[in-house]
RORO-808380 format. One record per atom (N, C-alpha, C, O): residue number from 1; atom name; x, y, z. Coordinates in Angstrom, 3 decimals, decimal comma, padded with zeros to 6 digits. Layout:
<recs>
REC baza miba        X        Y        Z
REC  NUM   CA        X        Y        Z
...
</recs>
This chain:
<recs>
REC baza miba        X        Y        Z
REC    1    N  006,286 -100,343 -036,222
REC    1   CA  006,537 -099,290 -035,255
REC    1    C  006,328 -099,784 -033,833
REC    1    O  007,109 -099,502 -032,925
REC    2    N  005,373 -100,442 -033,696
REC    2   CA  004,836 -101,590 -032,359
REC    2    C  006,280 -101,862 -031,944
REC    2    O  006,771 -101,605 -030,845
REC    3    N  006,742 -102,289 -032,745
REC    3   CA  008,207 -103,918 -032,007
REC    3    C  009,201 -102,503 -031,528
REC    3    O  009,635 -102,679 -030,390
REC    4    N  009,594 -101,317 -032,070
REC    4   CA  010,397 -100,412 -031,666
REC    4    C  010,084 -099,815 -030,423
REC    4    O  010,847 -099,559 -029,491
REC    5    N  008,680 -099,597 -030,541
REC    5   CA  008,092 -099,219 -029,019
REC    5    C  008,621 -100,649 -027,896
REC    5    O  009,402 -100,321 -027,003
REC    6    N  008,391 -101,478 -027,929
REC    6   CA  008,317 -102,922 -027,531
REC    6    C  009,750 -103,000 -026,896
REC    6    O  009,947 -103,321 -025,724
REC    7    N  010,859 -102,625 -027,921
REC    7   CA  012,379 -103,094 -027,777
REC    7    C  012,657 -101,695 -026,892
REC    7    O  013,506 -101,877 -026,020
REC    8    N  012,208 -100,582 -026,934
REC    8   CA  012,265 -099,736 -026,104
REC    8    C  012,055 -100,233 -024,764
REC    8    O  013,034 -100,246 -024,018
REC    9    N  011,173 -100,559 -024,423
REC    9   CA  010,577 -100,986 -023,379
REC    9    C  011,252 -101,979 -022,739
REC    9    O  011,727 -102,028 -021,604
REC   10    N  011,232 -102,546 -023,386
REC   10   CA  012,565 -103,916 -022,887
REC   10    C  013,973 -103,521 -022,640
REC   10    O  014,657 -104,196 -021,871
REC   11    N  014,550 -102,269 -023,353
REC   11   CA  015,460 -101,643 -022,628
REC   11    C  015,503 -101,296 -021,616
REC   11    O  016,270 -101,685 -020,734
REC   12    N  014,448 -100,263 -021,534
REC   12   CA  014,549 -099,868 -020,122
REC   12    C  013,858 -100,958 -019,052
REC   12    O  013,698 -100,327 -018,007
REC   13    N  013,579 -101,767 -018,951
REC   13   CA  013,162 -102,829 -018,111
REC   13    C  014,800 -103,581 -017,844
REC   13    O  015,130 -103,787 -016,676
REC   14    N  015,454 -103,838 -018,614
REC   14   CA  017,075 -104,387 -018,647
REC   14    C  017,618 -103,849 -017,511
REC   14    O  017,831 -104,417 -016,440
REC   15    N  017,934 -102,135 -017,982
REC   15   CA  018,409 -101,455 -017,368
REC   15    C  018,125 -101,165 -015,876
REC   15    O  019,067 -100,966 -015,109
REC   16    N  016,801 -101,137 -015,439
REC   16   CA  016,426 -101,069 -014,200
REC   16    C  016,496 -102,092 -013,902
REC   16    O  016,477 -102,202 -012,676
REC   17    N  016,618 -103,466 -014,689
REC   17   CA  017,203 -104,210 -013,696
REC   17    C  018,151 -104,317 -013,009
REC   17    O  018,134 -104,451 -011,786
REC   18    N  019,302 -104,260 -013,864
REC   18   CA  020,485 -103,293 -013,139
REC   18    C  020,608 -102,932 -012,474
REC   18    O  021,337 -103,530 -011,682
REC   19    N  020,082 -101,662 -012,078
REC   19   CA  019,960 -100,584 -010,893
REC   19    C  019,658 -101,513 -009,578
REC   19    O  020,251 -101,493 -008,500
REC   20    N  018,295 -102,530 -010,086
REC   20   CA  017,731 -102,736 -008,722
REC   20    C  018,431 -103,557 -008,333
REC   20    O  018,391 -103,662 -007,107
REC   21    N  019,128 -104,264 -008,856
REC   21   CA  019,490 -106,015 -008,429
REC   21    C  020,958 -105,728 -007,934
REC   21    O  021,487 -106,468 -007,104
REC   22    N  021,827 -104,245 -008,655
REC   22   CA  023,463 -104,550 -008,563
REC   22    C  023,648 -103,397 -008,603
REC   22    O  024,448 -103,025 -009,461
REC   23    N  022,844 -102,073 -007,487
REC   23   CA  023,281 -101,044 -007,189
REC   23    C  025,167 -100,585 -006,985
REC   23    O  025,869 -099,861 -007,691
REC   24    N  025,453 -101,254 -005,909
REC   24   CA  026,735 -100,857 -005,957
REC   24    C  027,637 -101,146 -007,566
REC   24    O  028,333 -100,284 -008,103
REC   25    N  027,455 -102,263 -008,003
REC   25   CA  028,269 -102,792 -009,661
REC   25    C  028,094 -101,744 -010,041
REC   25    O  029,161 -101,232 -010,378
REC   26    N  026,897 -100,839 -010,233
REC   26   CA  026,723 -100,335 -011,627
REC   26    C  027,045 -098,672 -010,945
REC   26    O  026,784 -097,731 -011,695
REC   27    N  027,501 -098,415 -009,797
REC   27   CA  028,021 -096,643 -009,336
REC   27    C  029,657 -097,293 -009,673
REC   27    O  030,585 -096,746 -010,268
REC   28    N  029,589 -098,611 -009,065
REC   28   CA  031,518 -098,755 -009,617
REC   28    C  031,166 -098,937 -010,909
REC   28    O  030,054 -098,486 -010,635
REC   29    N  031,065 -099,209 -012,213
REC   29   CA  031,026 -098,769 -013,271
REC   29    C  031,078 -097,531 -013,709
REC   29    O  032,074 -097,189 -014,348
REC   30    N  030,112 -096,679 -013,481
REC   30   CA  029,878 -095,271 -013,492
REC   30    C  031,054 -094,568 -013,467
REC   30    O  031,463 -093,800 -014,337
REC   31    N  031,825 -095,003 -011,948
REC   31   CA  033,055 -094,220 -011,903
REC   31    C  034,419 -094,235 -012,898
REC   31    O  035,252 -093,395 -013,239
REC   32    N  034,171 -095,696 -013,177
REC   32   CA  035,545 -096,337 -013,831
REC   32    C  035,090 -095,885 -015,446
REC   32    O  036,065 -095,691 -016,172
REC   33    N  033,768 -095,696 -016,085
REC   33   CA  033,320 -094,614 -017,374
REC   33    C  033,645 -093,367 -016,723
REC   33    O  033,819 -092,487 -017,565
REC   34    N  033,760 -093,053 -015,793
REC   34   CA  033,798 -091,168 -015,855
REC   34    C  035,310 -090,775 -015,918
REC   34    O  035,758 -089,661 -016,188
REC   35    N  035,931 -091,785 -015,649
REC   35   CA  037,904 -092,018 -015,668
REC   35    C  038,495 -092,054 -017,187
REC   35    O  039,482 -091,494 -017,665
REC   36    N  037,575 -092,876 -017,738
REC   36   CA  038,001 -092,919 -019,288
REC   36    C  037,972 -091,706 -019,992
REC   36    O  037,522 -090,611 -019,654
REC   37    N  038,571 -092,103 -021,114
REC   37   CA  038,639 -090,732 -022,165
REC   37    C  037,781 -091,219 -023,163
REC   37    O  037,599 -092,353 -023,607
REC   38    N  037,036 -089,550 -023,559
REC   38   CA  035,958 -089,581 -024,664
REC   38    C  036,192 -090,864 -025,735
REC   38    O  035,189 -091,476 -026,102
REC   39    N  037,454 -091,250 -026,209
REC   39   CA  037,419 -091,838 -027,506
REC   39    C  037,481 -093,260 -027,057
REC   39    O  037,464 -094,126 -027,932
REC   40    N  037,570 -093,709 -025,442
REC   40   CA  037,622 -094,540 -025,124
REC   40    C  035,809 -095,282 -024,997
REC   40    O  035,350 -096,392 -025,268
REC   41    N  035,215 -094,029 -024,463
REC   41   CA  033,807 -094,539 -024,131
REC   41    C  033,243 -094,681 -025,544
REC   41    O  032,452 -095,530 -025,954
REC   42    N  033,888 -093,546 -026,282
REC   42   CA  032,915 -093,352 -027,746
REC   42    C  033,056 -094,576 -028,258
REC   42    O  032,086 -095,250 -028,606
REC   43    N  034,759 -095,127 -028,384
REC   43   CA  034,815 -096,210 -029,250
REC   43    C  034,221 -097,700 -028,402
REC   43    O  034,123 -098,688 -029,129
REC   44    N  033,817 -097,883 -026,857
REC   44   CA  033,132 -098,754 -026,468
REC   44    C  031,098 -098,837 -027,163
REC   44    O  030,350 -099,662 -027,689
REC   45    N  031,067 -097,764 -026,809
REC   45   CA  029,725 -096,981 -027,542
REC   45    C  029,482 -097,933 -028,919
REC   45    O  028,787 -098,929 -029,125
REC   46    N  030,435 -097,101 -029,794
REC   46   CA  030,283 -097,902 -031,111
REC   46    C  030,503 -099,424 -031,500
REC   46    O  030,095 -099,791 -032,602
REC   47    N  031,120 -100,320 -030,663
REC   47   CA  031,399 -101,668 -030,093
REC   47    C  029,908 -102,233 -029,812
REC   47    O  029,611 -103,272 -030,400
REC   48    N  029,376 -101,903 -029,343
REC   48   CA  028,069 -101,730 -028,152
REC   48    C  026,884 -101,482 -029,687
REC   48    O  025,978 -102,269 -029,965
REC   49    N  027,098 -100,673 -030,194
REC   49   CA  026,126 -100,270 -031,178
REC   49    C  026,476 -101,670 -032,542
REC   49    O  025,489 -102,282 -032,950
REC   50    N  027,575 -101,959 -032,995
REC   50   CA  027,916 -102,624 -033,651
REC   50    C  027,523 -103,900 -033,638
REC   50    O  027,448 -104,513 -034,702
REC   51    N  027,204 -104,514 -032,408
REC   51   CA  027,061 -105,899 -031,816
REC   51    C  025,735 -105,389 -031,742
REC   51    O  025,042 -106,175 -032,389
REC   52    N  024,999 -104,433 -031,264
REC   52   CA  023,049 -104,373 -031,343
REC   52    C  022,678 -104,394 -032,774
REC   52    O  021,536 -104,823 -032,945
REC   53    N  023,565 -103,917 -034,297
REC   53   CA  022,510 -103,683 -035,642
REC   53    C  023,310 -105,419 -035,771
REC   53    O  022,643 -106,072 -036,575
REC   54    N  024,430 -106,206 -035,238
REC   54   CA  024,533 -107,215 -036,186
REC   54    C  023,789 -108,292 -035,526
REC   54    O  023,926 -109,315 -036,197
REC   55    N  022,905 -108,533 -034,273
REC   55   CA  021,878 -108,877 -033,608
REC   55    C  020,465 -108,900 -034,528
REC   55    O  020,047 -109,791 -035,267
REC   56    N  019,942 -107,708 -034,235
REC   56   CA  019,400 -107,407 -034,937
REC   56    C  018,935 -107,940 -036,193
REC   56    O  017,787 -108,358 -036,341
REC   57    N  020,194 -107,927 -037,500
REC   57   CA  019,922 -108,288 -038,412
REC   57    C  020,286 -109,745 -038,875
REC   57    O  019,991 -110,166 -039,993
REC   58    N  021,011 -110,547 -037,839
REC   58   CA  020,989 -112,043 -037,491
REC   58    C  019,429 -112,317 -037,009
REC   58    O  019,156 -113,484 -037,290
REC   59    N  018,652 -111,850 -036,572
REC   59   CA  017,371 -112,351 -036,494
REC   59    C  016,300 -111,788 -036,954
REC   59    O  015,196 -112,047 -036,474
REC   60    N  016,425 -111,169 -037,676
REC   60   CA  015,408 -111,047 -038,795
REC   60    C  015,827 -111,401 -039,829
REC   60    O  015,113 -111,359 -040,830
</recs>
């Protein structure tokens, strides 16, 4: 349960890196996701999710 808390954490540490380092990149992102269509983000989403469980289970 530790390492889930852990990988949490390391998410959001990622993510604010983001923010801090490449403010403008990531509002032009934002915009160019708010342009797309649902099945476009959904099916990036699931792309995105697909590549984190086969990560995942390549290293363990």
């Amino acid at each position: 349960m530790i390492e889930v808390i852990i990988a949490i954490g390391f998410l959001f540490v990622i993510e604010g890196l983001l923010y801090v380092l490449f403010p403008r990149a990531m509002k032009n992102m934002m915009a160019i996701i708010l342009s797309q269509s649902e099945n476009s983000v959904r099916t990036t989403g699931l792309f995105a999710l697909l590549i984190g469980v086969i990560i995942i289970y390549v290293a363990k």
